[in-house]
C-alpha positions, 0 to 999 in steps of 0.5 A: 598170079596165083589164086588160092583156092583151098588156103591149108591149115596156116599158110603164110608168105614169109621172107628171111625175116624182119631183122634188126628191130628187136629193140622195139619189140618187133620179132623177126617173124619169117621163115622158121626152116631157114634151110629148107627155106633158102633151098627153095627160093635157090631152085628157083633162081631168086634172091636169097631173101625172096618171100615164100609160102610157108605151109604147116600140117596141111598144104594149100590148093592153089591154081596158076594163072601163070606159066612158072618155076616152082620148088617145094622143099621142107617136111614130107607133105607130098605135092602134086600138079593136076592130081599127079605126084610131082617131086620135092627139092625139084625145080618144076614147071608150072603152065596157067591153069595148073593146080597144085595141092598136097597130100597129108604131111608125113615127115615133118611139120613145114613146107615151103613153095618158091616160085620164080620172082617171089611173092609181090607182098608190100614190104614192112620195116625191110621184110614181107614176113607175115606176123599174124599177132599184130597183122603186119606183113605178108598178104595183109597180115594174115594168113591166106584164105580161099579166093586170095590172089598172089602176084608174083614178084621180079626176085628172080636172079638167076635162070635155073634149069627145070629138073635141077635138084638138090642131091639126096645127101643135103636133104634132112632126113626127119623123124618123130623123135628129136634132140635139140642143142642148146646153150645153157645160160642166161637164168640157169643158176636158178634150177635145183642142180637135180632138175637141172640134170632131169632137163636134160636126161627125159624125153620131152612131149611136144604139146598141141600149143606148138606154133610159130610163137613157140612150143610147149614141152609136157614131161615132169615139172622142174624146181627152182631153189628158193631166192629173195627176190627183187622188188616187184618180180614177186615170190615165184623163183622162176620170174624176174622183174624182166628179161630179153628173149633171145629167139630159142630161149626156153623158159619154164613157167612156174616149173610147170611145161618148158616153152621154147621160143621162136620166130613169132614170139615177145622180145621180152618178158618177166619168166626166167629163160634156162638155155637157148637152141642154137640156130642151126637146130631152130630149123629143126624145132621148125619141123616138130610136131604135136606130141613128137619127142625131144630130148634136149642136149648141151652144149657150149659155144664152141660146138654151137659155131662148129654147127654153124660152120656145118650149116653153112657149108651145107648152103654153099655146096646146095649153091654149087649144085643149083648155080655151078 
């Protein structure tokens, strides 16, 4: 058992994800670096879906009633045990009575804390993600606050040595300034040819409403042509009467500050959605922070399913070091 005695700005236990109830409007929720994420739970010799604690900004202080394995991995918020620095990308030994904390993060917006077996969270519609905006998942739908207490799980698969580590060439290197892929697509056809080129050639600034619903993009407004519109979307260009949002889509009210979004985020709605980041660089999003800069580049599926191709066998040499 764990006991968290400081609960950190958010910390939220999440999984892979809740996947395969989009239709009925329920996100995926879970782990927004899925690299970082599925690097942690490997270290510790668990099952590629175990649930985790995601920390953002500000990590948790949490007190071990247990002897464990532990990784850290994600953005650079230097941990410590007892008060003593202690390595990320680690597997590390943990005795009852330990206390990890953090330091202020410096790189990077998340972390994420595996422990051997999992967190014992109840599972809801095939996940123990933590949705917070219907209080669903995780450890009571919420996240952790002082005096909680974490059991831990049976998600452990394999027996992984303390001191393994994840070789510095696959570990991600973060920054403050950002580019981020996307597909264009879906209502692109709106935009004025011009903003259609301005999206793409300024640096955006991330604004405080960063979050795992979505992120909020500050940089100059964009025009929609003018079009009749169907019943009931109304005059504005840059609504329609309804749309899916695929997780990463962004859409830009009124013109007004681009929204891109992410895990936790509606499956729908009435804003039109001009492109989508393709999977592998919603591990990046996932590491932004407020008033970093983004500039967002295009590109078509083909170099999307290379990146993919990339990232996966980034996982399977990370698998070759941990399992051999």
């Amino acid at each position: 058992m764990i006991k968290v005695i400081q609960p950190g700005l958010q910390t939220t236990v999440q999984d892979y994800g809740r996947i395969g109830h989009y239709e009925v409007g329920m996100p995926p929720s879970g782990a927004m670096d899925k690299y970082s994420y599925q690097a942690s739970n490997l270290l510790v010799g668990n099952d590629e879906n175990a649930a985790v604690l995601e920390v953002t900004y500000m990590g948790p202080v949490l007190e071990f009633h247990q002897d464990l394995l532990i990784a850290i991995t994600g953005g650079e918020m230097p941990p410590k045990i007892n008060g003593q620095s202690v390595p990320m990308w680690e597997t590390l030994s943990v005795k009852a009575g330990d206390v990890l904390s953090f330091d202020f993060v410096k790189q990077g917006a998340r972390v994420y804390l595996a422990v051997a077996g999992g967190f014992d969270v109840p599972l809801i519609m095939e996940s123990r993600s933590t949705y917070t905006l219907c209080g669903i998942g995780g450890y009571q739908g919420r996240a952790l606050q002082a005096g909680d207490e974490l059991k831990i799980g049976s998600d452990q698969r394999s027996n992984i040595a303390i001191g393994t580590r994840i070789s510095d060439e696959l570990i991600p290197v973060f920054s403050k300034t950002h580019v981020i892929r996307v597909v264009m697509g879906l209502c692109s056809y709106r935009l004025t040819e011009e903003s259609k080129d301005r999206f793409f050639s300024i640096d955006w600034t991330v604004t405080p409403e960063a979050n795992r619903v979505g992120y909020r993009f500050k940089g100059e407004r964009l025009n929609f042509a003018p079009r009749e519109q169907p019943f009931g979307a109304g005059s504005n260009p840059s609504n329609v009467v309804d749309l899916g949002y695929p997780i990463g889509s962004i859409q830009v009210p009124d013109g007004v500050e681009p929204i891109a979004l992410l895990n936790d985020a509606v499956t729908g709605g009435g804003y039109a959605t001009i492109c989508t980041i393709i999977s592998t660089d919603l591990n990046k999003m996932a590491q932004i922070k407020t008033n970093e800069k983004v500039r967002f580049m295009a590109v078509d599926i083909h170099e999307a399913l290379k990146a993919r191709k990339e990232y996966q066998d980034k996982i399977n040499q990370m698998k070759q070091q941990v399992l051999g």
